[in-house]
Structure formats: structure tokens, C-alpha cells
VMD Tcl script that draws the C-alpha trace (Angstrom):
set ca {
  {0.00 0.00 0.00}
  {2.86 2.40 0.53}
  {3.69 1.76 -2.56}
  {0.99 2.79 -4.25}
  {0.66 6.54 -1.52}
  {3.89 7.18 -3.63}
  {1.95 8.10 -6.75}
  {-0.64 10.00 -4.49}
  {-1.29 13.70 -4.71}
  {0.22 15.91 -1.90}
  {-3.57 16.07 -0.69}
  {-4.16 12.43 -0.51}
  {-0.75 11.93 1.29}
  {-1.72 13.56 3.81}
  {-5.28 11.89 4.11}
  {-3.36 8.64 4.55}
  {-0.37 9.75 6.53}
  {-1.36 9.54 10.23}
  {-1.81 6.58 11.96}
  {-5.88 6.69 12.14}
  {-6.77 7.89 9.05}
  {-9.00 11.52 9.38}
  {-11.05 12.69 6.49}
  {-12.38 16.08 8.22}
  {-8.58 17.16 8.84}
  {-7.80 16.48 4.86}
  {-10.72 18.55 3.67}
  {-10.15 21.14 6.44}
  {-6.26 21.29 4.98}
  {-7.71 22.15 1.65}
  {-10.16 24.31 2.89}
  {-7.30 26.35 4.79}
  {-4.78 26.80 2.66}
  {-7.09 27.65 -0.31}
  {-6.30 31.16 -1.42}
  {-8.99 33.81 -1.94}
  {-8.62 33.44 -5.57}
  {-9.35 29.57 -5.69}
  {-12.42 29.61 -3.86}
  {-14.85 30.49 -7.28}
  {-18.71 30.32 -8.05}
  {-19.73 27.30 -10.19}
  {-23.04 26.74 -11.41}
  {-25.14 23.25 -9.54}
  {-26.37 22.09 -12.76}
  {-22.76 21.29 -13.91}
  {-21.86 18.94 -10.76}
  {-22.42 15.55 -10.81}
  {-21.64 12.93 -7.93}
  {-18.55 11.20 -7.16}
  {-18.90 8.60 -9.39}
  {-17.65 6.40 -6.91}
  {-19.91 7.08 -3.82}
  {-21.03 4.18 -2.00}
  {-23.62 5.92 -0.27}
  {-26.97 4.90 -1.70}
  {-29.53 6.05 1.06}
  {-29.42 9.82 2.28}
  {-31.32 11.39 5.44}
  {-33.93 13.42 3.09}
  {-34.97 15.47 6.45}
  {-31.52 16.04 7.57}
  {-30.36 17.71 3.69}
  {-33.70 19.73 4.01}
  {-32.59 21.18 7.52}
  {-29.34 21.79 5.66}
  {-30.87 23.76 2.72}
  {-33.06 25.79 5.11}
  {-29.82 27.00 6.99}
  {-28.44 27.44 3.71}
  {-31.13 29.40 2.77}
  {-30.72 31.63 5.94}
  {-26.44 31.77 6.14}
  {-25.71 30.62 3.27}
  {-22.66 28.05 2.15}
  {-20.41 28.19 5.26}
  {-18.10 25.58 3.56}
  {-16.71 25.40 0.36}
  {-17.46 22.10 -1.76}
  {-14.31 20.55 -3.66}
  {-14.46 19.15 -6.44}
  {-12.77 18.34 -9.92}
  {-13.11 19.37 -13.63}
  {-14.11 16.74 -15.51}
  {-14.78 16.30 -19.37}
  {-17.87 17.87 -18.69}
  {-18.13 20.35 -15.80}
  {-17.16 19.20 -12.25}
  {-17.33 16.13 -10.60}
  {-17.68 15.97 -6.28}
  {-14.63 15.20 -3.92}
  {-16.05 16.25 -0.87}
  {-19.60 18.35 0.17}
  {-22.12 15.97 -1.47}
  {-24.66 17.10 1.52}
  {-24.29 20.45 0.72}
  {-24.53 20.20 -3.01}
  {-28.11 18.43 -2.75}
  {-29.15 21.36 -0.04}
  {-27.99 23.99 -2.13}
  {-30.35 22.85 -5.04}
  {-33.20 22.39 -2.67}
  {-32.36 26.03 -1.39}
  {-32.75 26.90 -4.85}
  {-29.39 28.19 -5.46}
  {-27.67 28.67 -8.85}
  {-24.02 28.52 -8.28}
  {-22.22 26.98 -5.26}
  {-18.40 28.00 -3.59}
  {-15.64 25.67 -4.69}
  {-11.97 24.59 -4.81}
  {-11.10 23.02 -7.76}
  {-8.10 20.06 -7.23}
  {-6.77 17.75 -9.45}
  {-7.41 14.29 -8.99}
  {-7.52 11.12 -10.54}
  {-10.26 8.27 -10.49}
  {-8.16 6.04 -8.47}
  {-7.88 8.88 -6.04}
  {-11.43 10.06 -6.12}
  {-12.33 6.39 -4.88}
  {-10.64 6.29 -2.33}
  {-11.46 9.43 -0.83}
  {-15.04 8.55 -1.45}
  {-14.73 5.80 0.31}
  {-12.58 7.29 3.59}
  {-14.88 10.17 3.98}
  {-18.35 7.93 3.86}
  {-16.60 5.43 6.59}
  {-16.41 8.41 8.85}
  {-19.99 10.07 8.40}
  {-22.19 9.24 11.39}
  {-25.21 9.39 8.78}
  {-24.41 6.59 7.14}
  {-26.31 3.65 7.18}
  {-25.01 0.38 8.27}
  {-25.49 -1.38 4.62}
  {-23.14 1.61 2.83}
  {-20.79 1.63 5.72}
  {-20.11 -2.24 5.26}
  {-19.88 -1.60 1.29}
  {-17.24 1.12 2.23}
  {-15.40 -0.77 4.55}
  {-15.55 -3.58 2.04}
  {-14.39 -1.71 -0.72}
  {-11.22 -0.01 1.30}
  {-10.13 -3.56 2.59}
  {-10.34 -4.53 -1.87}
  {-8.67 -0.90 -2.90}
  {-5.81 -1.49 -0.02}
  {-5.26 -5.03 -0.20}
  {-5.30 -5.09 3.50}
  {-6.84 -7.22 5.72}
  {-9.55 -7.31 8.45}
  {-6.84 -6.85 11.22}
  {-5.10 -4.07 8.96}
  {-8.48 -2.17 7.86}
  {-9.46 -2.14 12.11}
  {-6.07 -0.70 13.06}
  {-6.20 1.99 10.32}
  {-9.25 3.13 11.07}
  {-9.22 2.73 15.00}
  {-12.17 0.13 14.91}
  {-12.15 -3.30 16.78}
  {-11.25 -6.22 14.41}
  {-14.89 -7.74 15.42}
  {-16.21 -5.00 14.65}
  {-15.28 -4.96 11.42}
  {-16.01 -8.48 10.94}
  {-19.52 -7.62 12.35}
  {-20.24 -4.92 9.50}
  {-18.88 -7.06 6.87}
  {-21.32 -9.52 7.99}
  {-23.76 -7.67 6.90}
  {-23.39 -7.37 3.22}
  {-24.14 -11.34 3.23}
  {-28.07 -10.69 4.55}
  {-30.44 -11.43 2.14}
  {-31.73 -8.17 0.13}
  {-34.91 -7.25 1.29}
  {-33.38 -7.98 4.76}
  {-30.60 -5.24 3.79}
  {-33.51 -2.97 2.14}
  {-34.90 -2.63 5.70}
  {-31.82 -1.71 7.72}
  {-31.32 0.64 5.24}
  {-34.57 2.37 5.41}
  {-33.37 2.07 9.18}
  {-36.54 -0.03 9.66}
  {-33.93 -2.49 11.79}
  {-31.24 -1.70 14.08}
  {-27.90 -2.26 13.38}
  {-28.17 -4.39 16.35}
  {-31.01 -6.34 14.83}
  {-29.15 -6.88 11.51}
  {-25.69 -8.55 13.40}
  {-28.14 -11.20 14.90}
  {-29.82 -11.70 11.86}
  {-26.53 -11.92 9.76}
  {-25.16 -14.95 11.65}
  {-28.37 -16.97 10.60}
  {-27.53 -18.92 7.23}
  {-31.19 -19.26 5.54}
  {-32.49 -16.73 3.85}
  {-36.02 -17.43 3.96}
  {-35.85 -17.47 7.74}
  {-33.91 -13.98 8.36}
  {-36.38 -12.44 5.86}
  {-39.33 -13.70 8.48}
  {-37.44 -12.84 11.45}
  {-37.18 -9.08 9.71}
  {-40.81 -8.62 9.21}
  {-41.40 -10.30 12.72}
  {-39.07 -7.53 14.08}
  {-41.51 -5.24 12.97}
  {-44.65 -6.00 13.34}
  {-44.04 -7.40 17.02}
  {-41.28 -4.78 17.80}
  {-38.92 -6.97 19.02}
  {-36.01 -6.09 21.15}
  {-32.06 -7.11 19.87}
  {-32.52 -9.91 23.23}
  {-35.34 -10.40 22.43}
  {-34.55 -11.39 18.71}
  {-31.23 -13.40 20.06}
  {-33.61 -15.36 22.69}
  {-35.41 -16.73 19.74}
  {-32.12 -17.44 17.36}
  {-30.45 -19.47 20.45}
  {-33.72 -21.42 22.00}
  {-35.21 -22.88 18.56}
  {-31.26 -23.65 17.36}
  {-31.65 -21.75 13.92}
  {-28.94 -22.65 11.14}
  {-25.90 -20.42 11.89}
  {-24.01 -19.21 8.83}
  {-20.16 -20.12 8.60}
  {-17.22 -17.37 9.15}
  {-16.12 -15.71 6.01}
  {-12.91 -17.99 4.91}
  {-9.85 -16.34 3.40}
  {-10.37 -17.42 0.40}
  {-13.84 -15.96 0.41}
  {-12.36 -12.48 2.23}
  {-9.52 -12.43 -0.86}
  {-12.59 -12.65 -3.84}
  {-14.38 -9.90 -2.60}
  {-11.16 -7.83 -3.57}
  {-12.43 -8.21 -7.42}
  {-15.98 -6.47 -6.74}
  {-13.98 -2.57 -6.67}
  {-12.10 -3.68 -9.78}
  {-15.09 -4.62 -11.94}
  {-16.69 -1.24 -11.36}
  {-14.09 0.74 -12.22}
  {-13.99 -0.80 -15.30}
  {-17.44 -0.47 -15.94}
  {-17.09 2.83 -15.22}
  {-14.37 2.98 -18.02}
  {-15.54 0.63 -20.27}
  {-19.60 1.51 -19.67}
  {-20.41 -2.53 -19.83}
  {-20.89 -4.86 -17.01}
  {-17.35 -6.30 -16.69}
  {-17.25 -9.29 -14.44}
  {-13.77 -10.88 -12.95}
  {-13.62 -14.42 -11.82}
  {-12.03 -18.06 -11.63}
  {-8.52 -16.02 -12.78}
  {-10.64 -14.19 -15.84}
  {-11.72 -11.07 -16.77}
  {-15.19 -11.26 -19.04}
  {-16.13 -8.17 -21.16}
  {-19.79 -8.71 -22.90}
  {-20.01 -6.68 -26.07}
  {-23.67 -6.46 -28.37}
  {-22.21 -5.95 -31.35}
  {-19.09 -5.66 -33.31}
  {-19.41 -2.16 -33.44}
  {-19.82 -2.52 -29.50}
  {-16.42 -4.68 -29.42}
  {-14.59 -1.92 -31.64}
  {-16.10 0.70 -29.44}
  {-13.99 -1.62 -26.12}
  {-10.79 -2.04 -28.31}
  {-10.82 1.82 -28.53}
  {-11.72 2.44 -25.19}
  {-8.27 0.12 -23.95}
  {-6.35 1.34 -26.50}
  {-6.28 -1.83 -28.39}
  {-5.52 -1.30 -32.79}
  {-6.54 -3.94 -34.70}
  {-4.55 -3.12 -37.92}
  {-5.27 -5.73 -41.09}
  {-3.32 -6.29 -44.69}
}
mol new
graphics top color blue
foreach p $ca { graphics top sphere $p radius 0.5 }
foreach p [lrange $ca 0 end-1] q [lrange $ca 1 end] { graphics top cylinder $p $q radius 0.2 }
display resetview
């Protein structure tokens, strides 16, 4: 991994320099040595999101609490974000872009920076793993997606990050719950608490019941355990190594889908690239930089 913080900009190398790794002090850094001059007005309709946020679920009530103070103070913080073939793309202030628009703002306060989409994962990913808002389901993806992007492991991730190693294991856990199951602890219908019990069950079926059952009797997390324990449920096994090293691939496919705008899959050692057409296969060859020259 040091390897790799070599080719990092001076921004990034900071992000990942100190032993617990601190998003707010990176974008604070930016924010305070930004000059008058590079803090400019860009118009909302030419941002577009991170293209590698993992957050799927935002608190609609919280943003609209946002734009009403925006309305009042107006931006206190600049967004950052980078040029990209068309107009900007988000680094960091993805909260304050969607209550801006709801404030009914034009133009937003910005620092431009420079970097690229290996970067702008990665600080995606850091900054979501450190928002309080986020809900359990995009915090495992993001923790998920680090441990891939890093090549580190559980242990490695928890020490970064200054979280317990079974805590880690507990979030990860989560991503294997069925997805209606995952659907409700999203809409934070479940506890988090609620979802680690159900995640150690191995059917399905049965944690989908035990879900709506958690509703519609509000059950308590003991209350929920008392029942996995006394009837002797089917317990799901501990992720294996092998299992922990495959989920590496998941981060790799969607950046190139991202490049390659078709749903690249990688396994068994393979890389597969579907293609309609021919003209869709030329369109790929281009796309790599791959010349297919002929007599």
C-alpha cells in the first residue's frame, strides 16, 4: 500500500499519513490553505456525484434542515471538487450540493483540485466510513471496498481506522443478509443491532421472516437473540480467506465499468467483457487502447 501513496497527490498523502486515518482534517487542509482566488462560483447544474460514492440512502430530512440553513447563512463551507470532461465532478460536500439545489441556489463556492479516479475512490470511500449518517449497509460496502482498494486485511483495515477487528467483521457480515433484509436496515426499519443477529443466521427465507417479525411485534435485539439461540436456527459459517480475498475483485469490476460503460465481471482467474455488437467490441478495443490493424 505504501507503494501505491507514492503516486498520491500531496492532498491524498496527507489523508493517509497519520496513523488513524481523518477525512475532516484532509478537507479542512484544503479548505485552509485555499487562497482567496481559488475559492470560485460554479453553477449546480454542472456537478455531478462522485462517481464512486457508496452511499446509496441519504437522510432526506436532515439535507432539508441543511438547505433551510443554507437558505438563511448561506454556504459556510466550500465544496471541492474536480473538472471533468464535462463540468465538475464531487470530492467532498455531497450534503451540501443536494441542499444547495433544494435552497434553490444557482451557483455553489468551490476549490477546484486535481485528482484522478483512483484517487477520487478512495477518498469517497474514507470520507463515507467516517460520516455518522451513514447507514449500516453503505458503511459495510465502504469498509468492504477499502479492505479490496488497499489489499489489507480485516486486522489491517481495524487498526487503520481505530475500529475493533470484530467489529469490522460484524459490518462485513452484513453485506451477506439477504436483500430485502438489507432494504430494511437501510430504510433504518432495523437496528444495526437487529441486523448482526440476523446476519449470523444462514437461511435466507428465515432472516427475511425474522425481519418482518421484528416489525410487526417490535422486538427487542434480546429479544430477537432469545429466539435465534432457544429454537437452534442454522448459523451461517465465518467468512474464509479465500472468500475475504474474492471480494477484492468487486472494486475492480466497477471501475472498469465505469471505463468501459459494460458490465465487466472478474472471476475463476478471468476477466469477461460482454459486447452487443461488433461495433460494441470496436467501441472496447478503442476504449483500452487496443488497434486492430489488417493487410
Amino acid at each position: 500500500m505504501e507503494t501505491k501513496r507514492k503516486a498520491l497527490g500531496k492532498g491524498l498523502e496527507q489523508l493517509f499519513s497519520n496513523e488513524v486515518i481523518d477525512f475532516n482534517n484532509f478537507e479542512q487542509e484544503i479548505v485552509s490553505s485555499a487562497k482567496a482566488s481559488d475559492i470560485i462560483e460554479i453553477p449546480l447544474d454542472e456537478i455531478r456525484s462522485n462517481p464512486y460514492q457508496p452511499r446509496t440512502v441519504f437522510n432526506e430530512e436532515s439535507i432539508k434542515e441543511l438547505a433551510s440553513s443554507i437558505q438563511e447563512y448561506g454556504i459556510v463551507q466550500p465544496i471541492i471538487v474536480k473538472k471533468a470532461v464535462k463540468g465538475y465532478e464531487l470530492i467532498a460536500g455531497e450534503r451540501r450540493t443536494k441542499a444547495a439545489r433544494i435552497a434553490g441556489l444557482e451557483t455553489i463556492s468551490a476549490i477546484i483540485k486535481d485528482f484522478d479516479d483512483q484517487e477520487m475512490m478512495e477518498i469517497a470511500l474514507v470520507e463515507n466510513i467516517q460520516r455518522e449518517d451513514l447507514n449500516p449497509i453503505d458503511e459495510a460496502k465502504a469498509y468492504e471496498n477499502i479492505i479490496q482498494i488497499g489489499h489489507m486485511t480485516q486486522e489491517e483495515f481495524a487498526r487503520r481506522f481505530g475500529k475493533s477487528r470484530s467489529h469490522v467483521t460484524n459490518m462485513l457480515g452484513l453485506l451477506k443478509l439477504p436483500s430485502a433484509t438489507k432494504n430494511l436496515v437501510e430504510r433504518n426499519k432495523i437496528s444495526m443491532g437487529h441486523a448482526r443477529s440476523l446476519s449470523k443466521l444462514s437461511d435466507d427465507t428465515l432472516i427475511n421472516n425474522l425481519a418482518d417479525k421484528i416489525i410487526n411485534e417490535s422486538l427487542s435485539v434480546r429479544e430477537l437473540e432469545h429466539i435465534i439461540s432457544s429454537e437452534n436456527l442454522p448459523k451461517t459459517n465465518k467468512i474464509s480467506r479465500k472468500e475475504e480475498k474474492n471480494i477484492h475483485y468487486s472494486i475492480y469490476e466497477k471501475v472498469m465499468r465505469e471505463k468501459i460503460g459494460t458490465k465487466v465481471q472478474i472471476k475463476e482467474s478471468k476477466i469477461e467483457i460482454p459486447f452487443d455488437s461488433e461495433k460494441d467490441l470496436e467501441r472496447i478495443l478503442e476504449i483500452l487502447g487496443i488497434e486492430i490493424t489488417g493487410d
